[in-house]
Structure formats: structure tokens, C-alpha cells
C-alpha atoms as a printed R data frame, in Angstrom:
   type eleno elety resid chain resno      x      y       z
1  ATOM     1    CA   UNK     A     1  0.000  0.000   0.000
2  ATOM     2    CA   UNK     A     2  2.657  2.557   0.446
3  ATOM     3    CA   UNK     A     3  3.995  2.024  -3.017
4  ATOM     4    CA   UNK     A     4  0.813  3.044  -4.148
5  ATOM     5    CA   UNK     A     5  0.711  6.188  -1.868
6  ATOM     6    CA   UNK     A     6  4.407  7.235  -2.942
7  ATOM     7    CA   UNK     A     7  3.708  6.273  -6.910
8  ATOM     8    CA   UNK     A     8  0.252  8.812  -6.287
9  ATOM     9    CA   UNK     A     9  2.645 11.645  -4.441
10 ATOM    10    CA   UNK     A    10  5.542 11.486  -7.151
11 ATOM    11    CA   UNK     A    11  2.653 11.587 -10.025
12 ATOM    12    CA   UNK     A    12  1.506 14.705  -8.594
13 ATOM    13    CA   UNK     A    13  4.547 16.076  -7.701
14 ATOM    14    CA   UNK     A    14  5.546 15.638 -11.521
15 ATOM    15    CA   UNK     A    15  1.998 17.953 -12.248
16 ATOM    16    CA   UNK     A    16  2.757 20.509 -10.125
17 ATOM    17    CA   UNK     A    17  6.344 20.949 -11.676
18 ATOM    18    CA   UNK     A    18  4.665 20.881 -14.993
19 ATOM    19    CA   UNK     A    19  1.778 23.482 -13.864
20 ATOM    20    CA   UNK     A    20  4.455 25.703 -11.867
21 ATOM    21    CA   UNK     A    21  6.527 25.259 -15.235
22 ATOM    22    CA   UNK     A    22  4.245 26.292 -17.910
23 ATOM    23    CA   UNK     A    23  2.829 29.545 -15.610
24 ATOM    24    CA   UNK     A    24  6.756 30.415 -15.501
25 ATOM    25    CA   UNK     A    25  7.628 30.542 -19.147
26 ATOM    26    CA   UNK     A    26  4.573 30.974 -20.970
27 ATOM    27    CA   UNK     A    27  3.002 34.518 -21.960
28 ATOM    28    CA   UNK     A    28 -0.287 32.715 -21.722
29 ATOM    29    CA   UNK     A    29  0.645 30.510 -17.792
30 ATOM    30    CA   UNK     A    30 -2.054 32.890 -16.527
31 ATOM    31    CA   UNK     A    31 -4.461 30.571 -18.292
32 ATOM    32    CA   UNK     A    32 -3.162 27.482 -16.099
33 ATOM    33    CA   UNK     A    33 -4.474 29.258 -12.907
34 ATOM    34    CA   UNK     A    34 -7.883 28.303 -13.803
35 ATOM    35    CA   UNK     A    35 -9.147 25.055 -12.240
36 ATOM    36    CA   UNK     A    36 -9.503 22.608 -15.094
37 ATOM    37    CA   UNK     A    37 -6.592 23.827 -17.478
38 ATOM    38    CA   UNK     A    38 -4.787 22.923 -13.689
39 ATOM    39    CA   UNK     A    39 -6.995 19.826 -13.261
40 ATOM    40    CA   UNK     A    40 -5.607 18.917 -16.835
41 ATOM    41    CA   UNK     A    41 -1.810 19.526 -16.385
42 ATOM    42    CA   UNK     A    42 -1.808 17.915 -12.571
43 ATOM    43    CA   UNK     A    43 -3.710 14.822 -13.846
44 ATOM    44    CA   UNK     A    44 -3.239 14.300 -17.804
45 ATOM    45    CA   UNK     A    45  0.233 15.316 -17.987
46 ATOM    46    CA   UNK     A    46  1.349 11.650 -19.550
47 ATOM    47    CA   UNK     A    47 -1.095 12.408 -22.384
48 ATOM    48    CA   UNK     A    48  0.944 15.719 -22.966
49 ATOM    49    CA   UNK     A    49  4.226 13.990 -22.871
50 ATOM    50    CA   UNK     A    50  2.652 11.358 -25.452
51 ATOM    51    CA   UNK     A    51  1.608 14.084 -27.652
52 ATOM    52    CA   UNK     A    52  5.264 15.670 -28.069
53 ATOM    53    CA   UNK     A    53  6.633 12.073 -28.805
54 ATOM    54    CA   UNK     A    54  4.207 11.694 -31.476
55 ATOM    55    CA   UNK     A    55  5.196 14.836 -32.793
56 ATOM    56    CA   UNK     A    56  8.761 14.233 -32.701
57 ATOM    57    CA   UNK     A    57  8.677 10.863 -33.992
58 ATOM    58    CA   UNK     A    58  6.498 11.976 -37.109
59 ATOM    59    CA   UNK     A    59  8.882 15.009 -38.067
60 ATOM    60    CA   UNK     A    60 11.578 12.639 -37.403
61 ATOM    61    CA   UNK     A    61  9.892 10.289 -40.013
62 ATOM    62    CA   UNK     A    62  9.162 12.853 -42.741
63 ATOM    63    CA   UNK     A    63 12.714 14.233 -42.046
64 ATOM    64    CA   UNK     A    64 14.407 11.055 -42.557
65 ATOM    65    CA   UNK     A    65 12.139 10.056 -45.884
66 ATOM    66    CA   UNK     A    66 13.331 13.991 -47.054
67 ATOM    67    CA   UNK     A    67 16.787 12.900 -46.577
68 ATOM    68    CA   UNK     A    68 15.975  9.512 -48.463
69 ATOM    69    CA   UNK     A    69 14.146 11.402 -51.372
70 ATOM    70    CA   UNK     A    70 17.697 14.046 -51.889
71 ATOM    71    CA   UNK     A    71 19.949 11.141 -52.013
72 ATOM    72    CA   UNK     A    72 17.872  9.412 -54.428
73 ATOM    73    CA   UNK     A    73 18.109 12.768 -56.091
74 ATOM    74    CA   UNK     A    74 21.321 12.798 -56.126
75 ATOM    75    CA   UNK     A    75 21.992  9.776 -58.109
């Protein structure tokens, strides 16, 4: 039971970091003060982190079939 107490407490402690992160550097942080943009960061912050790998593994992809289609080119 207290693995599942400490997982819960490092889960939110990773949200908060996030939330006290993205008021910090952000023009628009402001907008995390309200209650479910915070609700969102503190609880669905592995969905954000999920969403930037995506991202970075397609640009990766179409990077790496750019590089394929110049040396083709090349040829």
C-alpha cells in the first residue's frame, strides 16, 4: 500500500512541476491558474508527454524520408 501512496505523491509532484513550469515561461501561464486547465496539467500530464513524442517521432519520419528522397536525387 505505500507504493501506491508514494507512486500517487511522485505523479503529482511531476503535475505541479509541470503546472508551476508552464505559468513560468509561458506569456499565456495565466491561463493554467484556472481550475480545469490545472486539473488537466496535474492529472493528464502523460497524455501531454505522449503528444510531443508523437510529434517528434512523425517530423523525425518525414525528415528522414526527405533525406531519403535528396539522395535518391542525387543519383
Amino acid at each position: 500500500m505505500d507504493w501506491l501512496l508514494i507512486a500517487v505523491g511522485i505523479y503529482l509532484l511531476i503535475g505541479v512541476v509541470l503546472l508551476v513550469w508552464s505559468i513560468k515561461t509561458s506569456e499565456w501561464g495565466v491561463l493554467f491558474l484556472h481550475i480545469p486547465l490545472t486539473l488537466f496539467i496535474l492529472l493528464g500530464w502523460p497524455l501531454m508527454f505522449r503528444s510531443i513524442v508523437n510529434e517528434a517521432f512523425e517530423n523525425y519520419m518525414r525528415w528522414e524520408l526527405k533525406r531519403k528522397i535528396e539522395k535518391e536525387n542525387k543519383r
